[in-house]
PyMOL Python script that loads the backbone (N, CA, C, O; Angstrom):
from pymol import cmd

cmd.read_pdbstr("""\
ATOM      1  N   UNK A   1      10.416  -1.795  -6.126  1.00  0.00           N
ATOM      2  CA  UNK A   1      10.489  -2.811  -5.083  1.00  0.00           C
ATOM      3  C   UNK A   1      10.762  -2.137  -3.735  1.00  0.00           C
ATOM      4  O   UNK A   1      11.515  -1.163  -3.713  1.00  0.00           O
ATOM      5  N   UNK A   2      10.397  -2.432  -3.006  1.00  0.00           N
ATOM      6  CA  UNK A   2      10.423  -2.222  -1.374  1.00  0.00           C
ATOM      7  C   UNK A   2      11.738  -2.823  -0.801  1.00  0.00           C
ATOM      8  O   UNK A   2      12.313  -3.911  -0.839  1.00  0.00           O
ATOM      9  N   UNK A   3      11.978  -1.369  -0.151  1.00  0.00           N
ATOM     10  CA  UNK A   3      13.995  -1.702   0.182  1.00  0.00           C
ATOM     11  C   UNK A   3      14.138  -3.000   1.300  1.00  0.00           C
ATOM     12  O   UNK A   3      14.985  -3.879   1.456  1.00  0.00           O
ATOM     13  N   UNK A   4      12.928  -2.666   1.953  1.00  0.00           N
ATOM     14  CA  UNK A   4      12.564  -3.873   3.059  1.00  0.00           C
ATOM     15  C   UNK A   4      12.500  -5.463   2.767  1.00  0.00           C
ATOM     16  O   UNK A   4      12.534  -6.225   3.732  1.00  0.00           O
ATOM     17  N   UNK A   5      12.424  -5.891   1.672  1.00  0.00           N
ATOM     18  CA  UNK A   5      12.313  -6.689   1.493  1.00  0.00           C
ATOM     19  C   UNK A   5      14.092  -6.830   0.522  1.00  0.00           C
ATOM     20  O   UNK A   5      14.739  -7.870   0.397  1.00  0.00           O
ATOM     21  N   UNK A   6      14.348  -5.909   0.166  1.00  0.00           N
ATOM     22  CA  UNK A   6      15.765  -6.430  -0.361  1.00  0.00           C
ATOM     23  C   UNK A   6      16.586  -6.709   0.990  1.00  0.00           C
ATOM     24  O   UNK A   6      17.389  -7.627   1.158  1.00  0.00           O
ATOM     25  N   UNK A   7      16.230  -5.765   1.877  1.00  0.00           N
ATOM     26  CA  UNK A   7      17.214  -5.563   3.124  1.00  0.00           C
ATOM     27  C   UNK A   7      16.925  -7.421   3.746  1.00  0.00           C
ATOM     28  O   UNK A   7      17.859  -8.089   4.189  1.00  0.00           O
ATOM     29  N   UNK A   8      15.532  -7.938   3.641  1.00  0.00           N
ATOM     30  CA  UNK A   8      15.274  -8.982   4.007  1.00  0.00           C
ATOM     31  C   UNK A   8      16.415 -10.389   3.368  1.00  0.00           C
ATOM     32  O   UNK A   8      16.943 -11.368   3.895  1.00  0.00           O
ATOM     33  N   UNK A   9      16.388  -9.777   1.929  1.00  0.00           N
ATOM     34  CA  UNK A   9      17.488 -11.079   1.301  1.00  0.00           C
ATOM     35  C   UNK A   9      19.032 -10.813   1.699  1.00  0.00           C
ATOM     36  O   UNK A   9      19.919 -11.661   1.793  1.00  0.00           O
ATOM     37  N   UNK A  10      19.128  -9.403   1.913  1.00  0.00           N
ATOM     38  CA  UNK A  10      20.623  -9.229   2.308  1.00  0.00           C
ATOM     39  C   UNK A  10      21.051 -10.219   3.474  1.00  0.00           C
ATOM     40  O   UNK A  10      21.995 -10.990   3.644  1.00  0.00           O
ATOM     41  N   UNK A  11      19.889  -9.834   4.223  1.00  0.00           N
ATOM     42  CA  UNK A  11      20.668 -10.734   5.879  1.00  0.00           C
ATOM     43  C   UNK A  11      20.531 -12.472   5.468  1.00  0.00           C
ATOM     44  O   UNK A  11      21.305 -13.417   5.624  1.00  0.00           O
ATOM     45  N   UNK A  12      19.268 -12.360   4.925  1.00  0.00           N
ATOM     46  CA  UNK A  12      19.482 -13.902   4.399  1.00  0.00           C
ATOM     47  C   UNK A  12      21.191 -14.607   3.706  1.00  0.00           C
ATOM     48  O   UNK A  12      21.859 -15.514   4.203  1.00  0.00           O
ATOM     49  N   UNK A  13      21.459 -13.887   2.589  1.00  0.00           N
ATOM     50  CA  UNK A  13      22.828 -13.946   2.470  1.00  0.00           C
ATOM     51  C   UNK A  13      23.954 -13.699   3.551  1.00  0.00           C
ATOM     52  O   UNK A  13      24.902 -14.463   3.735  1.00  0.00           O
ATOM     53  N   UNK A  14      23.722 -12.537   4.233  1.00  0.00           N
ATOM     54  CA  UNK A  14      24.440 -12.390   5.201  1.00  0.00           C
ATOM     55  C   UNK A  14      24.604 -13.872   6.409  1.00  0.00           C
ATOM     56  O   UNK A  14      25.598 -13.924   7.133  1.00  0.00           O
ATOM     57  N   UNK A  15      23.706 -14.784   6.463  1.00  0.00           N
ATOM     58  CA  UNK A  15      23.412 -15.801   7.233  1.00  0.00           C
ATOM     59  C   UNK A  15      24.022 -16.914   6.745  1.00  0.00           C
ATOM     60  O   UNK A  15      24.609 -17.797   7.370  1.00  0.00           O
ATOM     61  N   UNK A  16      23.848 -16.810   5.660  1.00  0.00           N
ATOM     62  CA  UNK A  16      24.528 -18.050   4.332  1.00  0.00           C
ATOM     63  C   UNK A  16      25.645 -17.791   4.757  1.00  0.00           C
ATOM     64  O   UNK A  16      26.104 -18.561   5.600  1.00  0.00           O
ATOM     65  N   UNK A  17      26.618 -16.393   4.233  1.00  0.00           N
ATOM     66  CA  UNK A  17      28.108 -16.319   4.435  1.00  0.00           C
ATOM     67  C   UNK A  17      28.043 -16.180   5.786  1.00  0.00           C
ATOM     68  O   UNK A  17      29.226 -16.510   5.702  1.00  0.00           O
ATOM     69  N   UNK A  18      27.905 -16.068   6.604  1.00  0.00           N
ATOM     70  CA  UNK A  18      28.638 -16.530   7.753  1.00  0.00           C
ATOM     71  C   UNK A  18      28.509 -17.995   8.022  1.00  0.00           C
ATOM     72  O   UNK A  18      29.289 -18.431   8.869  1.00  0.00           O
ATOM     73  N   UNK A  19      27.621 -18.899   7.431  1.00  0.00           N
ATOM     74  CA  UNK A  19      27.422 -20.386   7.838  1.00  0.00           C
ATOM     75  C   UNK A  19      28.850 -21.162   6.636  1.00  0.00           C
ATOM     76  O   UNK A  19      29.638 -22.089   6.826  1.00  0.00           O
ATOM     77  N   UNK A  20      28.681 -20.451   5.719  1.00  0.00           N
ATOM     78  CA  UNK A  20      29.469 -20.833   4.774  1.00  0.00           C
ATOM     79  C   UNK A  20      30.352 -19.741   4.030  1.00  0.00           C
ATOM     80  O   UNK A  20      29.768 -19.257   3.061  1.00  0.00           O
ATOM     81  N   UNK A  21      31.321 -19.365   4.209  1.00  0.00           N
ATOM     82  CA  UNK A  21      31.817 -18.253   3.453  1.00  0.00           C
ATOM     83  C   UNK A  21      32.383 -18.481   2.093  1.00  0.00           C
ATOM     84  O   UNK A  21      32.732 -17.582   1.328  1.00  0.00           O
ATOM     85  N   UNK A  22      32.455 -20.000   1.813  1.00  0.00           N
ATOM     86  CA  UNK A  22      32.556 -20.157   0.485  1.00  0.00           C
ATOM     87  C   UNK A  22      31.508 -20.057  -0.928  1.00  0.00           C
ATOM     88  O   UNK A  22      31.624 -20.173  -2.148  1.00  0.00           O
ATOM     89  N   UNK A  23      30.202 -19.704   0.286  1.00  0.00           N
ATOM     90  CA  UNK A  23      29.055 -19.985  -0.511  1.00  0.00           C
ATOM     91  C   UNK A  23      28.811 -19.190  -1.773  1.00  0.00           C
ATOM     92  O   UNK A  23      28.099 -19.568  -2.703  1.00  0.00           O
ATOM     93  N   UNK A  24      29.580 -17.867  -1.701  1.00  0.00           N
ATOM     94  CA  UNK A  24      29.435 -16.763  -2.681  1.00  0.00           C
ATOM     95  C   UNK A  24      30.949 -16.234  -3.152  1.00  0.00           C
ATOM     96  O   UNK A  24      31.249 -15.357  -2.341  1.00  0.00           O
ATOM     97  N   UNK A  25      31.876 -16.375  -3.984  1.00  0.00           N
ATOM     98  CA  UNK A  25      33.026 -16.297  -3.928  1.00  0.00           C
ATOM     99  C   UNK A  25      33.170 -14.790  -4.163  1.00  0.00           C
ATOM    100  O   UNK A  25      32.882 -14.080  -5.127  1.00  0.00           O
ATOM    101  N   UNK A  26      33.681 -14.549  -3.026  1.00  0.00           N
ATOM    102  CA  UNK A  26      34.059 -12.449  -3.087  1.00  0.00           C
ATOM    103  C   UNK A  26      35.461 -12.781  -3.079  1.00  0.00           C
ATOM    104  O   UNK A  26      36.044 -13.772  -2.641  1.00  0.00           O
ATOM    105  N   UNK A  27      35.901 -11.691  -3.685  1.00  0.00           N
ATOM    106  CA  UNK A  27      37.643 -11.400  -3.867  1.00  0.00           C
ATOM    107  C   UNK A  27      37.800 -10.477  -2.584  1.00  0.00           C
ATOM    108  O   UNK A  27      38.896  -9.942  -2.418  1.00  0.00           O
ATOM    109  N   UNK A  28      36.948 -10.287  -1.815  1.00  0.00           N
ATOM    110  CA  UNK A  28      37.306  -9.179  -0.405  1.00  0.00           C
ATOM    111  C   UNK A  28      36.258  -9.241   0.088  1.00  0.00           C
ATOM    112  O   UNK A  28      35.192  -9.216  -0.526  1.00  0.00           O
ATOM    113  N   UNK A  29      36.474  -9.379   1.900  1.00  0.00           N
ATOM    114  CA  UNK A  29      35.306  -9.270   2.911  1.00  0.00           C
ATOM    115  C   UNK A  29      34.182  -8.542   2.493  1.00  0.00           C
ATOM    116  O   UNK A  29      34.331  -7.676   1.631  1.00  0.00           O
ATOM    117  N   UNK A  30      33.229  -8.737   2.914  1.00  0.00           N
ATOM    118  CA  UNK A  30      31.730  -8.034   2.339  1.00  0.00           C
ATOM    119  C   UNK A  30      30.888  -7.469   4.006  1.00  0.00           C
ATOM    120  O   UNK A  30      30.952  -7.981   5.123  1.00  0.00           O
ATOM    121  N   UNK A  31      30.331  -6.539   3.638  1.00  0.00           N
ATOM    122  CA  UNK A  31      29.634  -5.808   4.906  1.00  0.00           C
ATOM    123  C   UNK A  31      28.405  -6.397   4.486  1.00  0.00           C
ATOM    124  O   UNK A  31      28.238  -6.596   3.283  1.00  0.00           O
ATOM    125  N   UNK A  32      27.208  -6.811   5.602  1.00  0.00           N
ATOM    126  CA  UNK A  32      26.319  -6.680   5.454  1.00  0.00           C
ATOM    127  C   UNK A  32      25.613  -5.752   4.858  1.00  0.00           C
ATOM    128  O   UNK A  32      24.528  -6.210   4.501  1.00  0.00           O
ATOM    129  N   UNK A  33      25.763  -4.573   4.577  1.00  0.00           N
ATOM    130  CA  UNK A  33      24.739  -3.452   3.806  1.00  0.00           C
ATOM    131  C   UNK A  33      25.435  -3.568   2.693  1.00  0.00           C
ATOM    132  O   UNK A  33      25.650  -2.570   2.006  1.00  0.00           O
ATOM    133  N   UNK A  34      25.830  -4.623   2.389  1.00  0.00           N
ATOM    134  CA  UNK A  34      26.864  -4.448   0.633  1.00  0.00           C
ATOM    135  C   UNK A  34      26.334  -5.986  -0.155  1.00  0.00           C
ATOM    136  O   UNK A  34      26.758  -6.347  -1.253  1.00  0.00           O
ATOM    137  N   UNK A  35      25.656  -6.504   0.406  1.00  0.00           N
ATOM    138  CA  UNK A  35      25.136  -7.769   0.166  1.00  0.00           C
ATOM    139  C   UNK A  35      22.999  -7.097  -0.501  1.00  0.00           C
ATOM    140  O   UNK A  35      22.086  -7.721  -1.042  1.00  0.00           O
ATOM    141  N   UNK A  36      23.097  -6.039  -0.165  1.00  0.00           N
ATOM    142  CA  UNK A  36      22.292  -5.099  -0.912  1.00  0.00           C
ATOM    143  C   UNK A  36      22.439  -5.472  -2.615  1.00  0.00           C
ATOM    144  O   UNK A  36      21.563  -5.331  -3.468  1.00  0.00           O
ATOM    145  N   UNK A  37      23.254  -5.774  -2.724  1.00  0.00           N
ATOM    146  CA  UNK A  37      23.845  -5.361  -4.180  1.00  0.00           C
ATOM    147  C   UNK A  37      22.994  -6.940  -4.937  1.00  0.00           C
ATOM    148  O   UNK A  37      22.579  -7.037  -6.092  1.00  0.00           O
ATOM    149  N   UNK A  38      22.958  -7.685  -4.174  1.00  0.00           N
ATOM    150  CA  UNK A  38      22.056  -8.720  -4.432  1.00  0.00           C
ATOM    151  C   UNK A  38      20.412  -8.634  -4.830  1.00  0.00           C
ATOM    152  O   UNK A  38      19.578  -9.529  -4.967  1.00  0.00           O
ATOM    153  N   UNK A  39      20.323  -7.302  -4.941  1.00  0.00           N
ATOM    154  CA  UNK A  39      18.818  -6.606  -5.143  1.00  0.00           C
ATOM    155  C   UNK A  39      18.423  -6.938  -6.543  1.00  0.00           C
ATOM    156  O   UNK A  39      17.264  -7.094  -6.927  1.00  0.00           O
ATOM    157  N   UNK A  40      19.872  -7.061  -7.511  1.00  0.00           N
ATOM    158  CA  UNK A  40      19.743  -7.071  -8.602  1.00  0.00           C
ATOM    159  C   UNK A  40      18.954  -8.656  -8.959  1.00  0.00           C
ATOM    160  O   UNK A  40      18.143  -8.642  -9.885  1.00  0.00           O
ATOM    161  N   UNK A  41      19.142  -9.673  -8.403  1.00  0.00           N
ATOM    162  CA  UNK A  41      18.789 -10.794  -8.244  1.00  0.00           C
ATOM    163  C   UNK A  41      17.212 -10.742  -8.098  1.00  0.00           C
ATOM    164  O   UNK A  41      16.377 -11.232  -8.859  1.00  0.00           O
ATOM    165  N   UNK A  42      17.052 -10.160  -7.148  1.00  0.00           N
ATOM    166  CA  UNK A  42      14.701  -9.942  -6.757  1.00  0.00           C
ATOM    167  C   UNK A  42      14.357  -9.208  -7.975  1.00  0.00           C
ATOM    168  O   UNK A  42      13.261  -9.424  -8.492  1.00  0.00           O
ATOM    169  N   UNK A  43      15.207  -8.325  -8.519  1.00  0.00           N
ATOM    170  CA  UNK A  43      14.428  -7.859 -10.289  1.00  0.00           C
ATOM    171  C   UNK A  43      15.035  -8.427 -11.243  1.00  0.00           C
ATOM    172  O   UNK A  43      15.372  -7.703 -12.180  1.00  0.00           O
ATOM    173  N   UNK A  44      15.389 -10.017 -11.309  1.00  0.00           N
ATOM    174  CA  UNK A  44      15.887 -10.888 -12.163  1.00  0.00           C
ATOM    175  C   UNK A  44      16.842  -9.835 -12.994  1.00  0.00           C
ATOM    176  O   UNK A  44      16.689  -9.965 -14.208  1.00  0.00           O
ATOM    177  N   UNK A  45      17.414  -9.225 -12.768  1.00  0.00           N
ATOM    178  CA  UNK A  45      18.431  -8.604 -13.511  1.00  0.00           C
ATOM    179  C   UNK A  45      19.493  -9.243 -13.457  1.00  0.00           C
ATOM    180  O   UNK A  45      19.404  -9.926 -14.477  1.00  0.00           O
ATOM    181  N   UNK A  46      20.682  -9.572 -12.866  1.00  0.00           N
ATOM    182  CA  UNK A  46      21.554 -10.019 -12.449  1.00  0.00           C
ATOM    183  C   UNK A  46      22.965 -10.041 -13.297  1.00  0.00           C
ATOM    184  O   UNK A  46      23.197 -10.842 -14.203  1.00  0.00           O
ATOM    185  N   UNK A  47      23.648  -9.265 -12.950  1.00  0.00           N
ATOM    186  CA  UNK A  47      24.847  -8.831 -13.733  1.00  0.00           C
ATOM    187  C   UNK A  47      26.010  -9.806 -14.184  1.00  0.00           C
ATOM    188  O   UNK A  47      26.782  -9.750 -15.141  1.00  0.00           O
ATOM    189  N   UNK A  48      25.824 -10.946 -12.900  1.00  0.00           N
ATOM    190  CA  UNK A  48      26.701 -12.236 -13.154  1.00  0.00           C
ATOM    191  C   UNK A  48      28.204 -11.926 -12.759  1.00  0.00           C
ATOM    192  O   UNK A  48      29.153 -12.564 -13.214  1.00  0.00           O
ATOM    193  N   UNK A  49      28.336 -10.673 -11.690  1.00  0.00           N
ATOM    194  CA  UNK A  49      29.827 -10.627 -11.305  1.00  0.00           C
ATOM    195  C   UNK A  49      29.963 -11.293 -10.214  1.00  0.00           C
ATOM    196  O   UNK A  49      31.021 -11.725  -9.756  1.00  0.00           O
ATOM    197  N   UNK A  50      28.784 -11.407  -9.718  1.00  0.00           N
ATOM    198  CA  UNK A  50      29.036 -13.040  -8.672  1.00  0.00           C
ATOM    199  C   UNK A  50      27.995 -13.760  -7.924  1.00  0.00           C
ATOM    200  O   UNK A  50      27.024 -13.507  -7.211  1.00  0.00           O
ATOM    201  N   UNK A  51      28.752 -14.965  -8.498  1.00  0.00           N
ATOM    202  CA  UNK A  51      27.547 -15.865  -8.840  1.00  0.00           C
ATOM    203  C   UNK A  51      27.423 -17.028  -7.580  1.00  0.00           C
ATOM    204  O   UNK A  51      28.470 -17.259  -6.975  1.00  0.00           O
ATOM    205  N   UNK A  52      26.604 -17.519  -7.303  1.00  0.00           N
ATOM    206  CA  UNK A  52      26.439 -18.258  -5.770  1.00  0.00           C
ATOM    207  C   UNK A  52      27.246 -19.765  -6.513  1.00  0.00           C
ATOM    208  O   UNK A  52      26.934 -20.299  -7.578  1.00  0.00           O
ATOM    209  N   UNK A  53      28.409 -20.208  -5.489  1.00  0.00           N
ATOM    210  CA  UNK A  53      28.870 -21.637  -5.640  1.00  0.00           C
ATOM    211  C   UNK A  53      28.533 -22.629  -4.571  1.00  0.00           C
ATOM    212  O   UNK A  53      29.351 -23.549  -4.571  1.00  0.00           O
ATOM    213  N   UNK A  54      27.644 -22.745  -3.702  1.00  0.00           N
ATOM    214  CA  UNK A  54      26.834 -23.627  -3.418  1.00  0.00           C
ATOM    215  C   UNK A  54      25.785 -24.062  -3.393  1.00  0.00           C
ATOM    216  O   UNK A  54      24.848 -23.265  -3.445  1.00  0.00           O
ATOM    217  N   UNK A  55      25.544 -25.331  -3.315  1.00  0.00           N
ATOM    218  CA  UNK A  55      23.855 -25.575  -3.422  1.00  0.00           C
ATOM    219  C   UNK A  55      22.906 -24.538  -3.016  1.00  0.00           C
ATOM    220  O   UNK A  55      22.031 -24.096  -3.760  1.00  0.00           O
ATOM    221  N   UNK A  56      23.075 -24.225  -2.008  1.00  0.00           N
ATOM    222  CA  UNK A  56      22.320 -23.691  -0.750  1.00  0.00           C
ATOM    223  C   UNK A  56      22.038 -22.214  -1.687  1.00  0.00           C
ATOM    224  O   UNK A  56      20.962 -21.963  -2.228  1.00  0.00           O
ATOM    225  N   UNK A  57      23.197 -21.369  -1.731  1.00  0.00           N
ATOM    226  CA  UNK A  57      23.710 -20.226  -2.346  1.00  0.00           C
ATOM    227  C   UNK A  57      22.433 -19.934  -3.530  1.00  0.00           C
ATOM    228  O   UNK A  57      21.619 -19.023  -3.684  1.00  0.00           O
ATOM    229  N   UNK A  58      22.699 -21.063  -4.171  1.00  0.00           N
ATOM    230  CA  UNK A  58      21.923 -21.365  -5.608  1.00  0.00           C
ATOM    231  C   UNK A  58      20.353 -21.158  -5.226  1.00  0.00           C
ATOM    232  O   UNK A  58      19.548 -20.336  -5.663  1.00  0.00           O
ATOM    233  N   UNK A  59      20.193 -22.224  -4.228  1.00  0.00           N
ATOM    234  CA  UNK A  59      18.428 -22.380  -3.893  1.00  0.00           C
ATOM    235  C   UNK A  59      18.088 -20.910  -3.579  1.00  0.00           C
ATOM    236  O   UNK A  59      17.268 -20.283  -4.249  1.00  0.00           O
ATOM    237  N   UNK A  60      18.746 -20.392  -2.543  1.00  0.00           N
ATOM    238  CA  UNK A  60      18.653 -18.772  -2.287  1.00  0.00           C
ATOM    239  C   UNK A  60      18.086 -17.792  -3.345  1.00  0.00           C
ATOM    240  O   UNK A  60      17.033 -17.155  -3.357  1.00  0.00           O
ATOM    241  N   UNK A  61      19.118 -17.868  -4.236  1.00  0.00           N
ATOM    242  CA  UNK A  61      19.133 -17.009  -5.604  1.00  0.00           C
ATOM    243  C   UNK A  61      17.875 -17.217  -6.265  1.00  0.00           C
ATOM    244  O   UNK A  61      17.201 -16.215  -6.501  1.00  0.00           O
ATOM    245  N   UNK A  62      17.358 -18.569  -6.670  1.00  0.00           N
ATOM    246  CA  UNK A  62      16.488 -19.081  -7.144  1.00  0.00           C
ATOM    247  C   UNK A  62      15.193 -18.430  -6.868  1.00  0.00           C
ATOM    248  O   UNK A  62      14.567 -17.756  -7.686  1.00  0.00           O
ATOM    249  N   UNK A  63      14.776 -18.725  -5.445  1.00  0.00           N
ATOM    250  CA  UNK A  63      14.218 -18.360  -4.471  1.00  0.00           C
ATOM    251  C   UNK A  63      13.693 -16.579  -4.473  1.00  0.00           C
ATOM    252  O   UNK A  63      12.591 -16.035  -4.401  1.00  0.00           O
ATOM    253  N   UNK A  64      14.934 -16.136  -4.580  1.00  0.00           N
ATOM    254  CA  UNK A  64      14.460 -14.857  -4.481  1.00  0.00           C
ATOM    255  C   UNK A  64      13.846 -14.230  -6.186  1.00  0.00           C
ATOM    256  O   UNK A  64      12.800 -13.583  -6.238  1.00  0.00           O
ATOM    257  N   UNK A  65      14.411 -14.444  -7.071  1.00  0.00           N
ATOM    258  CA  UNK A  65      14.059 -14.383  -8.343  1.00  0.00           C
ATOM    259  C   UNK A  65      12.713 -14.390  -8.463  1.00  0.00           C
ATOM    260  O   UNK A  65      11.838 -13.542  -8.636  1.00  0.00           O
ATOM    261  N   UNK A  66      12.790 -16.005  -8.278  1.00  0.00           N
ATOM    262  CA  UNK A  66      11.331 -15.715  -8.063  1.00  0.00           C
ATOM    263  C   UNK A  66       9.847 -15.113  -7.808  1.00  0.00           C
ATOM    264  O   UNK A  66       8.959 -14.831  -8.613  1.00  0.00           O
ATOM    265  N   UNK A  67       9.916 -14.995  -5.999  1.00  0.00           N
ATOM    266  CA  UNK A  67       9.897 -13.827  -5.072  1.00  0.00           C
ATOM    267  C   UNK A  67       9.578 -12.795  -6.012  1.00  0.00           C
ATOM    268  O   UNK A  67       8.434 -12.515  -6.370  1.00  0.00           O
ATOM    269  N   UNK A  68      10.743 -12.180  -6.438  1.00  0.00           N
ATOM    270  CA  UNK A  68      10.741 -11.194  -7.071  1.00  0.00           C
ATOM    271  C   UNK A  68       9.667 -10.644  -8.181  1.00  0.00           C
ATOM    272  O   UNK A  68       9.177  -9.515  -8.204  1.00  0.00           O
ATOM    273  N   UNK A  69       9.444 -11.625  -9.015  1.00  0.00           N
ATOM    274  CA  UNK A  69       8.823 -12.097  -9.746  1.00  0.00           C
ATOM    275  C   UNK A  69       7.072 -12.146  -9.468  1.00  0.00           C
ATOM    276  O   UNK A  69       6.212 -11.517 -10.084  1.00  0.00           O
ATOM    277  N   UNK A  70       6.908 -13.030  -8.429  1.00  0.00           N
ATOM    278  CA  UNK A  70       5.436 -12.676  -7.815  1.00  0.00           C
ATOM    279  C   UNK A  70       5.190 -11.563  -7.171  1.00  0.00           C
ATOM    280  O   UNK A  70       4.058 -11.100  -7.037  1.00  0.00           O
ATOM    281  N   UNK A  71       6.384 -10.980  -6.660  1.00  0.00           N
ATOM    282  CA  UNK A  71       5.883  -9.787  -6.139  1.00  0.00           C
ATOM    283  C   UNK A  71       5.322  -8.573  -6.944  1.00  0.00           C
ATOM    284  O   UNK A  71       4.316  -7.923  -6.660  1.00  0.00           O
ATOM    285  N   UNK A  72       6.284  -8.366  -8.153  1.00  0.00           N
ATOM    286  CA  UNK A  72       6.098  -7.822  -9.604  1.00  0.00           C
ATOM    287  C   UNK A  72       4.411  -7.839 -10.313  1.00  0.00           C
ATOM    288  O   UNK A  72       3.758  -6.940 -10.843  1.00  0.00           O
ATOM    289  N   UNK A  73       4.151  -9.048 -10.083  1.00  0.00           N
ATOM    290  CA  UNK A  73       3.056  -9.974 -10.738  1.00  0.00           C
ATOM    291  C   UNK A  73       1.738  -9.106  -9.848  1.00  0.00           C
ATOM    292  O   UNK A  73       1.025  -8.187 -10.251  1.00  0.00           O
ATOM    293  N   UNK A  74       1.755  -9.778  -8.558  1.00  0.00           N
ATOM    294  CA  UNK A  74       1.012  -9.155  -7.909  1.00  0.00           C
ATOM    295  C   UNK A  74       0.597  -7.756  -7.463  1.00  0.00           C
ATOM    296  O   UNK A  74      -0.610  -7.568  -7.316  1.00  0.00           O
ATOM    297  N   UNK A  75       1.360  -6.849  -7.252  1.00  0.00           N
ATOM    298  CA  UNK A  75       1.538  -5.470  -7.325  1.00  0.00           C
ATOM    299  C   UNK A  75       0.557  -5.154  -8.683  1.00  0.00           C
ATOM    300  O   UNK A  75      -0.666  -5.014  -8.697  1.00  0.00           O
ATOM    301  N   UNK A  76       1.344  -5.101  -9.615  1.00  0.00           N
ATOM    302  CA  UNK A  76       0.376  -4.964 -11.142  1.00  0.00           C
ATOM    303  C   UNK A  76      -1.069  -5.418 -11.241  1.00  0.00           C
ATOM    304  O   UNK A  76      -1.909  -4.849 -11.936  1.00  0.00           O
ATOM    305  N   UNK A  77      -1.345  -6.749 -10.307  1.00  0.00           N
ATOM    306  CA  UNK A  77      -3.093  -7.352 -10.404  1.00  0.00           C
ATOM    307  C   UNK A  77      -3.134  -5.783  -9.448  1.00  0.00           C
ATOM    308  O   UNK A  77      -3.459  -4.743 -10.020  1.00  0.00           O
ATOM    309  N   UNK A  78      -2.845  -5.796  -8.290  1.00  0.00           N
ATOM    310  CA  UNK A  78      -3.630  -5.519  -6.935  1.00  0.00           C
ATOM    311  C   UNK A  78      -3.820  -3.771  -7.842  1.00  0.00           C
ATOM    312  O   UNK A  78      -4.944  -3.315  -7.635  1.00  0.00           O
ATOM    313  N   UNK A  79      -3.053  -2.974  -8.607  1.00  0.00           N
ATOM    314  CA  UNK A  79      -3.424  -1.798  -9.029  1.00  0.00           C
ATOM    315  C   UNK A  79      -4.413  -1.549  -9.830  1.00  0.00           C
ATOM    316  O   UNK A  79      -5.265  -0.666  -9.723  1.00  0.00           O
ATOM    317  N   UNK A  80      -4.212  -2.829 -11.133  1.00  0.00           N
ATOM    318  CA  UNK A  80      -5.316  -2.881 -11.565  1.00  0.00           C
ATOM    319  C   UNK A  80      -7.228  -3.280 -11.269  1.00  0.00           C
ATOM    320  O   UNK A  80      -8.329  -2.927 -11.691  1.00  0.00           O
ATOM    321  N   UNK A  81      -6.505  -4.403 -10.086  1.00  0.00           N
ATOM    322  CA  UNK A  81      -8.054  -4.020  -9.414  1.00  0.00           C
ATOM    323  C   UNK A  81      -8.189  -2.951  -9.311  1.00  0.00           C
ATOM    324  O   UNK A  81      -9.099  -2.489  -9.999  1.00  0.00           O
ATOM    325  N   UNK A  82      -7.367  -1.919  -8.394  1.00  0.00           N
ATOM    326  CA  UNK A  82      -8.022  -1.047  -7.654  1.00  0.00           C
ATOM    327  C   UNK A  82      -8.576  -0.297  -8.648  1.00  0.00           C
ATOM    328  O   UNK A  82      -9.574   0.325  -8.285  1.00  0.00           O
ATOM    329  N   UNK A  83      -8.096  -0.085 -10.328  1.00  0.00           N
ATOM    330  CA  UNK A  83      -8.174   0.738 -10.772  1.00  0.00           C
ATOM    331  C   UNK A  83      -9.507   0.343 -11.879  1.00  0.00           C
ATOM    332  O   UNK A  83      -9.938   1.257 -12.582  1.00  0.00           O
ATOM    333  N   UNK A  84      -9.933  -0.618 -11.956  1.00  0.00           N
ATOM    334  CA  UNK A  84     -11.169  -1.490 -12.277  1.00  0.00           C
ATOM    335  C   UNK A  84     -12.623  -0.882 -11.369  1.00  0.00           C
ATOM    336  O   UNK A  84     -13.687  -0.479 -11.839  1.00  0.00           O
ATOM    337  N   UNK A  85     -12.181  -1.003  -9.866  1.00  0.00           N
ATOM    338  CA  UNK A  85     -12.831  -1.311  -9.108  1.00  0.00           C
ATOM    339  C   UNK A  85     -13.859   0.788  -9.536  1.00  0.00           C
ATOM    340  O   UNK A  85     -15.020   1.087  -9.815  1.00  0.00           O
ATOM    341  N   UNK A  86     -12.571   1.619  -9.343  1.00  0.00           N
ATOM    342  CA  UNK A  86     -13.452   2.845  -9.572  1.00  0.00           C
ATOM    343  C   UNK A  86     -14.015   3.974 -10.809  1.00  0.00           C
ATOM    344  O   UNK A  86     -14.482   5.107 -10.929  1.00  0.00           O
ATOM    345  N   UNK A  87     -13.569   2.684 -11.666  1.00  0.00           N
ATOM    346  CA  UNK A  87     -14.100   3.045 -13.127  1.00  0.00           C
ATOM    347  C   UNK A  87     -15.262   2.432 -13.274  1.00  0.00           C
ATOM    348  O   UNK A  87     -15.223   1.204 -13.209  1.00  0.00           O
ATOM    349  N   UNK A  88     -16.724   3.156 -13.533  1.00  0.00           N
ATOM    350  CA  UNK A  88     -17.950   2.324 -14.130  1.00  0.00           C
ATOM    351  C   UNK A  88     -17.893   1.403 -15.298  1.00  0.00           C
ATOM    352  O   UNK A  88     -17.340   1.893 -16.283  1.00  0.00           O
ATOM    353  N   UNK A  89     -18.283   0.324 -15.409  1.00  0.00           N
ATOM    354  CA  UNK A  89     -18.508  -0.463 -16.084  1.00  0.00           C
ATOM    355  C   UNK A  89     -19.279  -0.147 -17.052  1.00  0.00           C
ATOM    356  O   UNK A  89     -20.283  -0.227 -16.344  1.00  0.00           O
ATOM    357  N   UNK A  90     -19.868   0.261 -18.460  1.00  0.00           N
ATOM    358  CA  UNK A  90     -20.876   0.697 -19.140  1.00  0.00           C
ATOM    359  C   UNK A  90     -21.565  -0.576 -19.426  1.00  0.00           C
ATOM    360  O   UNK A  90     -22.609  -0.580 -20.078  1.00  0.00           O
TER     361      UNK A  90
END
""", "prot")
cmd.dss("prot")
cmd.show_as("cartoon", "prot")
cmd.util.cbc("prot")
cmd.orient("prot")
């Protein structure tokens, strides 16, 4: 996965907790480059040491999973075209 696009969900979270700081329950302040750790979430992995407690939080999570998910999906078509495309057909 492309760090750019994790770095993309970090600030997204980062936007959430500052609108809502209850939205994600941390036992200690969080830095923006530590909201990284949410990466695990875009490769549906997700360890479950903390888990979003608001709606919003939730749709986020959801959201990116997803994301994650088509991005996965697509990557794999777009190689295999390419890799279709310069093999002869018999």
């Amino acid at each position: 996965m492309d760090m750019g696009i994790g770095r993309f969900w970090a600030l997204l979270y980062g936007i959430l907790l500052t609108w809502d700081t209850q939205s994600l329950p941390l036992a200690e302040p969080i830095l923006l480059i530590d909201l990284r750790y949410f990466f695990t979430t875009l490769t549906t992995l997700g360890y479950g040491d903390i888990a979003p407690s608001s709606g919003v939080a939730r749709d986020l999570a959801v959201l990116e999973a997803i994301f994650g998910q088509l991005y996965v999906a697509i990557l794999v078509a777009r190689i295999l075209g390419l890799h279709s495309i310069k093999r002869p057909h018999p």
